[in-house]
C-alpha positions as a Markdown table, in Angstrom:
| # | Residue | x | y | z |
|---|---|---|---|---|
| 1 | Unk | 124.7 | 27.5 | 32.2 |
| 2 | Unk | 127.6 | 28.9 | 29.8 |
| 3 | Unk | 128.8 | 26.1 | 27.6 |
| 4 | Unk | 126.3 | 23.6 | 28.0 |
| 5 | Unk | 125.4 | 20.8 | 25.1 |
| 6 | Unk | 122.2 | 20.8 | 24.2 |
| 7 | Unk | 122.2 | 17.5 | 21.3 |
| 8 | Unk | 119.3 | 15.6 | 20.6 |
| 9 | Unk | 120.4 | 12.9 | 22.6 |
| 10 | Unk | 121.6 | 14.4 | 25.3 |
| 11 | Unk | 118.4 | 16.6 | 26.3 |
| 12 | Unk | 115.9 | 13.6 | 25.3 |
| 13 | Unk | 117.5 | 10.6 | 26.3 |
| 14 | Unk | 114.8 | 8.5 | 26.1 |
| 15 | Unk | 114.4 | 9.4 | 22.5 |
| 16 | Unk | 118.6 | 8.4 | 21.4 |
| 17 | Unk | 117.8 | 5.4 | 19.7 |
| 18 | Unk | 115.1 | 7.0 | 17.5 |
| 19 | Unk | 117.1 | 9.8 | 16.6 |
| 20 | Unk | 119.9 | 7.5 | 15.4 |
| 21 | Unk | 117.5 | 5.7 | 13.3 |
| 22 | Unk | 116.0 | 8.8 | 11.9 |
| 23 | Unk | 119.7 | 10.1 | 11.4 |
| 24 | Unk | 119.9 | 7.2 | 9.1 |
| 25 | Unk | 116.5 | 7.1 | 7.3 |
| 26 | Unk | 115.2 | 10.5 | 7.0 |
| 27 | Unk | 117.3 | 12.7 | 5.3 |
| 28 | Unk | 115.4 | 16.0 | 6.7 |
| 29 | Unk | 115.7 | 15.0 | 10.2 |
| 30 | Unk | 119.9 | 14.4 | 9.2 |
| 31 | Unk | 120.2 | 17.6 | 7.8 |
| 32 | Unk | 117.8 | 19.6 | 10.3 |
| 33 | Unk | 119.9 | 17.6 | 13.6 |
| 34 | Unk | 123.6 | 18.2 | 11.4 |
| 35 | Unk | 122.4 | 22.0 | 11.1 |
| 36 | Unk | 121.3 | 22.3 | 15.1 |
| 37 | Unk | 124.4 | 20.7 | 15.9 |
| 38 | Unk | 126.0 | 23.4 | 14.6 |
| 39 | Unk | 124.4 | 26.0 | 15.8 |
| 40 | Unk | 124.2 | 24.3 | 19.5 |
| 41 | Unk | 128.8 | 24.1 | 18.8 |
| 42 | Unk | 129.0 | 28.0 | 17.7 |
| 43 | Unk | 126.9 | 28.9 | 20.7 |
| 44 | Unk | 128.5 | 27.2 | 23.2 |
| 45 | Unk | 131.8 | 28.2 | 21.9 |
| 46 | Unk | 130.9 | 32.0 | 21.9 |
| 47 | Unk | 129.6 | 31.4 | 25.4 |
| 48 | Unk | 133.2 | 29.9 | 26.7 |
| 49 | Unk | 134.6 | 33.4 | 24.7 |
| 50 | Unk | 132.6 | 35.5 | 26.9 |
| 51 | Unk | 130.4 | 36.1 | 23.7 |
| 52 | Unk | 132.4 | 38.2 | 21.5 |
| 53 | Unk | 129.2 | 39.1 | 19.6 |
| 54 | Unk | 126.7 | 40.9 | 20.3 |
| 55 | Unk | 123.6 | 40.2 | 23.0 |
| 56 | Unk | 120.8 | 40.8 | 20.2 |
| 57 | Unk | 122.8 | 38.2 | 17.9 |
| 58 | Unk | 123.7 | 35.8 | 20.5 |
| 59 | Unk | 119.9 | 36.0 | 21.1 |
| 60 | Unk | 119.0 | 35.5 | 17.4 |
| 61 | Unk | 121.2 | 32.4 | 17.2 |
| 62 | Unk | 119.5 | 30.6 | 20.8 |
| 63 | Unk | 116.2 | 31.6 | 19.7 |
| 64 | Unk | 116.8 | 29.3 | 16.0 |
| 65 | Unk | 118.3 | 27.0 | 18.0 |
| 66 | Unk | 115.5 | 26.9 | 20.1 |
| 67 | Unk | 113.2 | 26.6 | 17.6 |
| 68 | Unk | 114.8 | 24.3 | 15.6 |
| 69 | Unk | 114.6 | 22.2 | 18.5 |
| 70 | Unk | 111.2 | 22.3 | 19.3 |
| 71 | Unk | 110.6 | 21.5 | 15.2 |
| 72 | Unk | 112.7 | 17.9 | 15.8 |
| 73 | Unk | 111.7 | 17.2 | 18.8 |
| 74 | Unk | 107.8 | 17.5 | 17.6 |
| 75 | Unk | 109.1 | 15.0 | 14.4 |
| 76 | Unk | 110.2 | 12.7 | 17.2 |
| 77 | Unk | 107.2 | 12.7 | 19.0 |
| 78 | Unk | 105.4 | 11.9 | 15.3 |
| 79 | Unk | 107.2 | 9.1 | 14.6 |
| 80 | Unk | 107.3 | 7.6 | 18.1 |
| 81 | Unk | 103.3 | 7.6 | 18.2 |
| 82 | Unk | 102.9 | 5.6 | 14.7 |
């Protein structure tokens, strides 16, 4: 759906407190979860535009987003196992 968030928290609710923690302790996970923010913001906003970029851009910047993703949520599912 166009203009749908996509944060940490709000996709893996079970996981919130963690990823506050994390936030605070592991300066990676800040800077990798400050960085997807981002990217999650500029999407949905070029989405409520009607994308005034490109498709093969637009597709570039889901698919880092996407990864990016995957890459915290795996760090998540580290920590929570230990």
């Amino acid at each position: 759906m166009l203009g749908e968030e996509h944060s940490l928290a709000h996709d893996f609710p079970d996981y919130e407190e963690l990823i506050a923690e994390l936030i605070q302790s592991d300066e990676r996970f800040a800077k990798d979860n400050h960085y997807y923010q981002s990217l999650d913001k500029q999407i949905r906003v070029l989405e409520l535009n009607k994308s005034p970029i490109d498709d093969l851009e637009m597709h570039k910047l889901k698919h880092e987003r996407s990864e990016l993703k995957d890459s915290l949520y795996q760090r998540l599912i580290a920590v929570k196992k230990h």
